[in-house]
N, C-alpha and C positions, 0 to 999 in steps of 0.2 A: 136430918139432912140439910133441914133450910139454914143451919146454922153455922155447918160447916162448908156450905157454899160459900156465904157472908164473910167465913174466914178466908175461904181464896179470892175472894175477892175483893181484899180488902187492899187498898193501896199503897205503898210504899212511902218509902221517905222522899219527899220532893224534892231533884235535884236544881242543887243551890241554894237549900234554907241554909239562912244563917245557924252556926252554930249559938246556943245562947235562945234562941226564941222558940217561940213554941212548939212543941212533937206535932207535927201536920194527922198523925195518926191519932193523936187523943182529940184533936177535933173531930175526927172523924165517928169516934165512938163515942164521944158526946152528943154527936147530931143525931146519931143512929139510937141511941135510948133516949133522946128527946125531941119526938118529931115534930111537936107544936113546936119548940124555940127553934128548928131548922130555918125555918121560912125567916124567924128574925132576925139571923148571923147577914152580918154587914161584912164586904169585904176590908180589912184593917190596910188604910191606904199609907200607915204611917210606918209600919213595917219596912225595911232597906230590900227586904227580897221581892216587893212589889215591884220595883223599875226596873234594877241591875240584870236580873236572868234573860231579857229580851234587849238589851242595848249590846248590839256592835260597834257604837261607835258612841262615845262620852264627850259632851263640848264644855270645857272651863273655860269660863271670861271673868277677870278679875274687873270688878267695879271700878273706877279714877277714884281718887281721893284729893277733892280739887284744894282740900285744906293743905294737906303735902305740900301739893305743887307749890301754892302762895309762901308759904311760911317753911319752904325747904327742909320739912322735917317729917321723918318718920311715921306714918299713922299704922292702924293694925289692917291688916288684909281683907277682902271681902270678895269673896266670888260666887258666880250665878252657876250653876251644875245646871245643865241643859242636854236632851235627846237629839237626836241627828235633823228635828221637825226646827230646833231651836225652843221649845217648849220647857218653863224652869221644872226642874222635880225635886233641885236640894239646892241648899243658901248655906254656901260656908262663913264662918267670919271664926278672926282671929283674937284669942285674947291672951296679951301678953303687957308687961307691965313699960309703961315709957319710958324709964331709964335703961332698959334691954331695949328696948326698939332702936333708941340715939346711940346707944354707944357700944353696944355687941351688935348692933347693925343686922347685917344675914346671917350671923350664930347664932342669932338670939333665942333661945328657949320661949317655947309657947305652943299654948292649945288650941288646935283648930275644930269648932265645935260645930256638925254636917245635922242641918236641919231637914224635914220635909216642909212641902208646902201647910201642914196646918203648923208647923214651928215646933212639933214635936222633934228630940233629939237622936237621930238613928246611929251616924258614927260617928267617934270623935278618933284625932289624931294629937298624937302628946309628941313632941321635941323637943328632948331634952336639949342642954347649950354644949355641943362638943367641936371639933376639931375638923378643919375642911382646907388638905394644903398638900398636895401630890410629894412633899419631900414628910410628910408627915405619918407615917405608916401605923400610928395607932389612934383610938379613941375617936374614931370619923363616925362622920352623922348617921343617926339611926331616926328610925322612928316607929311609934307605937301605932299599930290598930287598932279600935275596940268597935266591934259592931254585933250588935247593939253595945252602949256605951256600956261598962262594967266587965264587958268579955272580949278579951284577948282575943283575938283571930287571926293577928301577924305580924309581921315587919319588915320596914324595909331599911336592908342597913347597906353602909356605901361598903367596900371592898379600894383598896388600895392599885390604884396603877398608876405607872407616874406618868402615863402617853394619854390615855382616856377616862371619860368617868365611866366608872361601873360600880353597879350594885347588886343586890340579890333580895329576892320576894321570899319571906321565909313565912313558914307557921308559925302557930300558936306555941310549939317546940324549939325553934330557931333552928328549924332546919330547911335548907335551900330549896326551893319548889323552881323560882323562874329565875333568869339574869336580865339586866337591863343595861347596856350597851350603847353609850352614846359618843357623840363623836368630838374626835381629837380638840375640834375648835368651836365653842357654842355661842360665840356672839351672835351668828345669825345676823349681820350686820341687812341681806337683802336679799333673805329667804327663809325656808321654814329652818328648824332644824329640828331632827327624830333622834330620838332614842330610841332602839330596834327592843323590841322583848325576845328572848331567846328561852329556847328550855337551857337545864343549868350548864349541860356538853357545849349548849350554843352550836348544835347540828341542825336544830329549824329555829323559824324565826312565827311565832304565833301573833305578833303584832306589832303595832310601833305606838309611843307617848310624842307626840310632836308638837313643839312650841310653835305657832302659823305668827309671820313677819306680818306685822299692820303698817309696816310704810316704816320712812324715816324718822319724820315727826313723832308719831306716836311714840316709839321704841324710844327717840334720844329724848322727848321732852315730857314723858309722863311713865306710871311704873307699872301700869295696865295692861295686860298679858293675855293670851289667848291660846289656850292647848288645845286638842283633842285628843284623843286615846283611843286606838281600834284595836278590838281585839275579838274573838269570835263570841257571838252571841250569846252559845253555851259555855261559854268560862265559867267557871265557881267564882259566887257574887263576894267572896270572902276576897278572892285575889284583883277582883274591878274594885272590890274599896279599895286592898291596897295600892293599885294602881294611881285610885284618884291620890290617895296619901302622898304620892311619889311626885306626881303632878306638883302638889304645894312646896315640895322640897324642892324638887327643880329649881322654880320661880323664885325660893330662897337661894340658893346656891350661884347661880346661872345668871338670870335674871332681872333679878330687884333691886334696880336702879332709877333714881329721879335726879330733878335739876341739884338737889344737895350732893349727891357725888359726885360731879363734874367737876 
């Protein structure tokens, strides 16, 4: 009897593990035939589904890169992943090769590789170098998810409109889960500007990715950028990574701009 209570009572799959890491259940009946090592399980803070399943709202601040600015060239990206307190929990940076940086500019193919605080690697984002031009109806920007690195979890690839950008959150199948909807004109010359998340009808709207305006100065004289991302708390942490993923595309697309383009 005492045995098959144990099995009903045995917990489920915890929503919003990553696909890829560990069965939440085989801990469980690891801990349960080993009750000395119980007490010595550490929670693993390096894991992606420790922060994402409790954050409504995601803050990206890209770092200055004050070498850029002087010497009007190109550097690789670097942003702070931050909770709604302003607290960092992930450090992206970008590696991508300097002759893609100077001369394919915002196509340029490269890997954005999403640390935790002990610098352990939880997602990475791969873009490839494709096509971004409203009279251009094929071959438009995608991008990879892997979270944890090595497993597929999604992507987010652009959709052709020639009035606005739009894209779509797919799976690990490339099949469409969310749409992301932004608007006709994205300078944001002296305000935020959103891109709405919708389901894929676009009948509700479950959140918004919005680029926050830091002034004149900042925008026109440096390439440093500042999003948030809301969206509800319990989303599946596989669609907040690709979220963030979307975030970096943005900033390439939209965006990434210094005193060398002017």
């Amino acid at each position: 009897m005492a045995s098959k209570d144990s099995q009903s009572q045995k917990p489920g799959r915890l929503p919003g593990f990553l696909p890829g890491s560990t069965d939440p259940d085989q801990h469980f009946r690891a801990a349960s035939s080993h009750p000395r090592k119980q007490a010595r399980q550490q929670p693993d803070d390096r894991q992606p589904s420790r922060f994402l399943p409790t954050l409504d709202l995601i803050i990206i601040h890209q770092q200055v890169e004050l070498l850029g600015m002087i010497l009007g060239t190109e550097t690789s990206n670097k942003y702070e992943i931050k909770n709604s307190l302003g607290q960092r929990i992930y450090f992206a940076v970008e590696e991508s090769i300097c002759f893609n940086r100077n001369v394919c500019s915002t196509l340029r193919a490269c890997t954005l590789r999403i640390t935790d605080n002990s610098g352990r690697e939880v997602i990475t984002v791969n873009r490839p170098l494709r096509c971004n031009s409203c009279w251009c109806p094929c071959y438009l920007q995608e991008l990879e998810i892997q979270a944890p690195p090595g497993t597929i979890v999604g992507y987010v690839a652009q959709k052709w409109d020639p009035f606005q950008p739009t894209f779509t959150i797919q799976n690990a199948d490339n099949e469409d889960i969310l749409k992301i909807v932004g608007p006709c004109a994205t300078c944001g010359c002296f305000g935020d500007v959103d891109f709405e998340v919708q389901t894929v009808d676009e009948k509700i709207t479950i959140g918004k990715i919005s680029k926050y305006w830091s002034g004149f100065v900042n925008d026109v004289f440096t390439n440093a950028d500042n999003f948030g991302i809301h969206v509800p708390a319990d989303l599946d942490v596989t669609l907040k990574a690709a979220m963030i993923g979307a975030c970096f595309l943005f900033d390439f697309m939209f965006f990434e701009h210094s005193l060398a383009g002017l």
